[in-house]
C-alpha positions in Angstrom: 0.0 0.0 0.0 1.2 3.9 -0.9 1.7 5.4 2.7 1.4 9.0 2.7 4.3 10.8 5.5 2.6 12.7 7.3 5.4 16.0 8.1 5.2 17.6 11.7 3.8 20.7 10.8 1.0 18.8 9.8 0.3 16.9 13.0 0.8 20.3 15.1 -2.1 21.7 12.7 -4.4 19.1 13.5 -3.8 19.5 17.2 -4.7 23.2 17.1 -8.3 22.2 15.6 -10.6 21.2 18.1 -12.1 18.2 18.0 -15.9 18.7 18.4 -18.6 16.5 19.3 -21.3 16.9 17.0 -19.0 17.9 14.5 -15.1 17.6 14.8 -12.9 19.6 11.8 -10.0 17.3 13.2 -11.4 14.3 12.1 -12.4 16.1 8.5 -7.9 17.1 8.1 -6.5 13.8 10.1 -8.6 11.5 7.5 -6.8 13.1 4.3 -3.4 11.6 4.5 -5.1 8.2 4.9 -7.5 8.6 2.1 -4.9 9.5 0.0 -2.7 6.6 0.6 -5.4 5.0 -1.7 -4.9 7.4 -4.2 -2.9 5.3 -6.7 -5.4 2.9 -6.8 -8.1 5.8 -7.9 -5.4 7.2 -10.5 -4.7 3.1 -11.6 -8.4 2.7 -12.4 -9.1 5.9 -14.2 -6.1 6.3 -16.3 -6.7 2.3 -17.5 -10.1 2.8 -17.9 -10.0 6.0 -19.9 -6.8 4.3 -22.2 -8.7 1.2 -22.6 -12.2 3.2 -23.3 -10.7 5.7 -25.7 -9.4 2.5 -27.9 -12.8 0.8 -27.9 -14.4 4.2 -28.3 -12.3 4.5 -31.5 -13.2 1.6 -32.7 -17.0 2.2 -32.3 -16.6 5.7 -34.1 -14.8 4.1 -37.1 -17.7 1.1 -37.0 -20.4 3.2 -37.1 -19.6 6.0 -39.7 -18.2 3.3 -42.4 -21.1 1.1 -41.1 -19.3 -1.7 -41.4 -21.1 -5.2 -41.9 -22.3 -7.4 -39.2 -20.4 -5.1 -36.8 -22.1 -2.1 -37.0 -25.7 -3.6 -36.2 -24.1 -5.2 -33.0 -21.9 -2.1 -31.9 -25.5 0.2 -31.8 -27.1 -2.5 -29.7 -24.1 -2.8 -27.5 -23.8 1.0 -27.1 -27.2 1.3 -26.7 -27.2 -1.1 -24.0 -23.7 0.4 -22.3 -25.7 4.0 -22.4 -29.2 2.7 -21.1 -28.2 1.0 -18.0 -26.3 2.4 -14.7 -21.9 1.7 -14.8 -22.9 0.1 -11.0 -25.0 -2.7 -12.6 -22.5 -2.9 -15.2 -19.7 -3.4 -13.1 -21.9 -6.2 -11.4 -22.5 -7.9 -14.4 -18.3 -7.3 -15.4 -17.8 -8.9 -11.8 -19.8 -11.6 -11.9 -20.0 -12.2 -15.8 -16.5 -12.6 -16.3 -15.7 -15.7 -13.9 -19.1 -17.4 -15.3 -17.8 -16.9 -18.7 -14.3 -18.5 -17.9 -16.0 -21.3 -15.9 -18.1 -22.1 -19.2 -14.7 -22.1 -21.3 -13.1 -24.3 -18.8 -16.2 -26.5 -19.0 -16.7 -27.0 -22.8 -12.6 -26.7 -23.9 -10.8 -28.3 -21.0 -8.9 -25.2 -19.9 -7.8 -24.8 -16.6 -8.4 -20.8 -16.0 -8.2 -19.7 -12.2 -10.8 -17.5 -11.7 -9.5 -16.2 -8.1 -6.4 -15.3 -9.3 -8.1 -12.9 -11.3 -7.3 -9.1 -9.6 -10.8 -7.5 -9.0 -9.1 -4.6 -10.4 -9.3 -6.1 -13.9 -13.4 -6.6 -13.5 -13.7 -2.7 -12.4 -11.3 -1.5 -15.6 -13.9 -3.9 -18.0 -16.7 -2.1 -16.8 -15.7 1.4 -16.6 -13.7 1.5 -20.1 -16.7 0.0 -22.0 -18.8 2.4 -20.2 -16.9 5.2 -21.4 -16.5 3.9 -25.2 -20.0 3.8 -25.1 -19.8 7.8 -24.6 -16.5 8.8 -25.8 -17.6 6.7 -29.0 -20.1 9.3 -30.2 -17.8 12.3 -29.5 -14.9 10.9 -31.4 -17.6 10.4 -34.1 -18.8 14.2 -34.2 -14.7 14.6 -34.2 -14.0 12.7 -36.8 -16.9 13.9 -38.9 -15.7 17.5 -38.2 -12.6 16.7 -40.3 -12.1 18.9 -43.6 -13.1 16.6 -46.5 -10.8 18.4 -48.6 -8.0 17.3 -46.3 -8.6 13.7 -46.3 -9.2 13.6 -49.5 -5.5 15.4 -50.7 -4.3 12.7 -48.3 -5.4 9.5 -50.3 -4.8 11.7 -53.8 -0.9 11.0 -51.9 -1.0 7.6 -51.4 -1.5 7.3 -48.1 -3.3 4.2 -46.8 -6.5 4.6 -44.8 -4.4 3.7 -41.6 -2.0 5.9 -42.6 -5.0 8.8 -43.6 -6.4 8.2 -40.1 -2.9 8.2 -38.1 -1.8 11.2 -39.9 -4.8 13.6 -40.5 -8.1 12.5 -38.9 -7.0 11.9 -35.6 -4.7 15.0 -34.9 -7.8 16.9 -36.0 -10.1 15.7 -34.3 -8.6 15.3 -31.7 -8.4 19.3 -31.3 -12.0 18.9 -31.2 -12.5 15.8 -28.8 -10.3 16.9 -26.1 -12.8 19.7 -23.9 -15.2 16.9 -24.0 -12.6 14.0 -23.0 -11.7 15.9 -20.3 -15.1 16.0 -19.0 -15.2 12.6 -19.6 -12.3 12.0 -17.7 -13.3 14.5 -14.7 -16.6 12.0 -14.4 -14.8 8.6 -14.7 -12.5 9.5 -12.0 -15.6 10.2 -9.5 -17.4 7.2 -10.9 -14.3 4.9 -9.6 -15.8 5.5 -6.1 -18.6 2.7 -7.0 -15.0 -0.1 -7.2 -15.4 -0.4 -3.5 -18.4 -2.9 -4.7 -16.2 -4.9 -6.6 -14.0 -5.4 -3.1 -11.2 -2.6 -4.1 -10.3 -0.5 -1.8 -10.0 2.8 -3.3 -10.4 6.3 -1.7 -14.1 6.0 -1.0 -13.4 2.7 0.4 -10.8 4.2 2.2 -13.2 6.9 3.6 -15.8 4.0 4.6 -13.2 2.1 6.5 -12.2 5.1 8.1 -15.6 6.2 9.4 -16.7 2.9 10.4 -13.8 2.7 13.3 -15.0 6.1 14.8 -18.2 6.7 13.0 -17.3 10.0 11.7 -19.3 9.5 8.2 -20.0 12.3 7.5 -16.5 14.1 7.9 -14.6 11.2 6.4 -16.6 12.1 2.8 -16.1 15.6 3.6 -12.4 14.4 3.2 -13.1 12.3 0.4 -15.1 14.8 -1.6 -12.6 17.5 -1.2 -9.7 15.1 -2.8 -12.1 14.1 -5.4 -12.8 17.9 -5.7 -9.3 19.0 -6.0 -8.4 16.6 -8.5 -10.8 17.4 -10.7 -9.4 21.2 -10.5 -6.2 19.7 -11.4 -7.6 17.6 -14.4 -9.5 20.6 -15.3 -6.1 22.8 -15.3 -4.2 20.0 -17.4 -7.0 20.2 -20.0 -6.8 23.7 -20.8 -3.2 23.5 -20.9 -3.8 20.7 -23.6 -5.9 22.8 -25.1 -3.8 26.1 -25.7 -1.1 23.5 -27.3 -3.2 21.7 -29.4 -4.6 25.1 -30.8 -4.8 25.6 -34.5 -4.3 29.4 -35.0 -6.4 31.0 -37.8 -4.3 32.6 -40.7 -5.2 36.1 -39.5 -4.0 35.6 -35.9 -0.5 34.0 -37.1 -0.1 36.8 -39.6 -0.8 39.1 -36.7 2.1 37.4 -34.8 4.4 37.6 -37.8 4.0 41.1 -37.7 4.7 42.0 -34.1 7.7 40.4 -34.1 
């Protein structure tokens, strides 16, 4: 497990809050280097399921505007599905799906899968990057679609293959577009981790739960947990905007402008 130090100053700081009996601010500040010890784990489960998501996401997008054969009928059901029901019953159905599905393999083919070695981490990551294809899937779409004909079509007239057309052009574009809404995405994946504590993992919600149930402070160990959740999502927010200035295509006018200044 990650163990946060906790530095002197910090320990003299909580001594000079008062505890409090209905409601103790001590409890709220002496919970947050514990919490955070299970940080890594809430980073680990975001940062797999957005990587994971944003490749199946692709996928959908490319399925669905080529409308490719036999696929594209069972990606709109299975988006459709992913989009209609709760990421808590999906991660149920991830959690107890999977092992069902690898006892039936083991059944019909002879295989000798072990189920229980199977991190519960890996169930939670299922479930939360198909959740977010489902979504991330129909902005990469409008992304995509956003692309300049004009430029795709100068890139074939080159001789570029259509991996090639989409590595080189149609992603880098779109992805301009895609990113304010992928870090949205991002923002509400990294909250929606909190529901892995049903899945056994013991992430910083978990961490909160445990926390509260040895003193039962509740309420001020989520008031702990909400403002990490809150302060990364500042952070994520900060990174995006940063993303965006970079990935900023400036407008003929504005570089000309620059030109001239200088």
């Amino acid at each position: 497990m990650f163990l946060v130090a906790v530095p002197a100053w910090y320990q003299e700081f909580l001594e000079w809050i008062p505890a409090g009996k209905l409601f103790s601010w001590r409890a709220v500040f002496d919970a947050l280097p514990k919490i955070l010890e299970r940080l890594p784990v809430t980073l680990g489960l975001t940062l797999a399921g957005a990587c994971f998501g944003l490749v199946l996401a692709l996928l959908f997008a490319i399925v669905k505007i080529n409308r490719v054969k036999v696929l594209y009928p069972i990606q709109a059901v299975f988006v459709s599905f992913l989009r209609g029901t709760p990421v808590l019953v999906q991660l149920m159905l991830t959690y107890y799906g999977i092992p069902l599905v690898l006892k039936a393999i083991n059944t019909k083919y002879g295989f000798n899968f072990n189920i229980n070695d199977i991190p519960a981490q890996v169930f939670a990551i299922t479930a939360f990057a198909f959740n977010e294809a489902a979504y991330t899937s129909e902005t990469l779409r409008a992304a995509i679609l956003s692309v300049n004909p004009g430029e795709i079509e100068a890139a074939r007239s080159l001789g570029m293959t259509e991996a090639q057309v989409y590595r080189r052009v149609i992603i880098p574009h779109a992805a301009v577009v895609a990113t304010p809404t992928l870090i949205n995405t991002l923002i509400g994946l990294t909250k929606g981790t909190s529901l892995a504590f049903n899945a056994g993992i013991v992430e910083m919600f978990a961490q909160a739960q445990i926390l509260g149930g040895s003193d039962y402070r509740y309420f001020e160990r989520f008031i702990s947990v909400a403002l990490i959740y809150w302060g990364i999502s500042i952070i994520i927010e900060n990174i995006g905007r940063l993303l965006e200035k970079k990935m900023e295509i400036q407008s003929p006018d504005r570089v000309e402008g620059g030109r001239a200044h200088d």
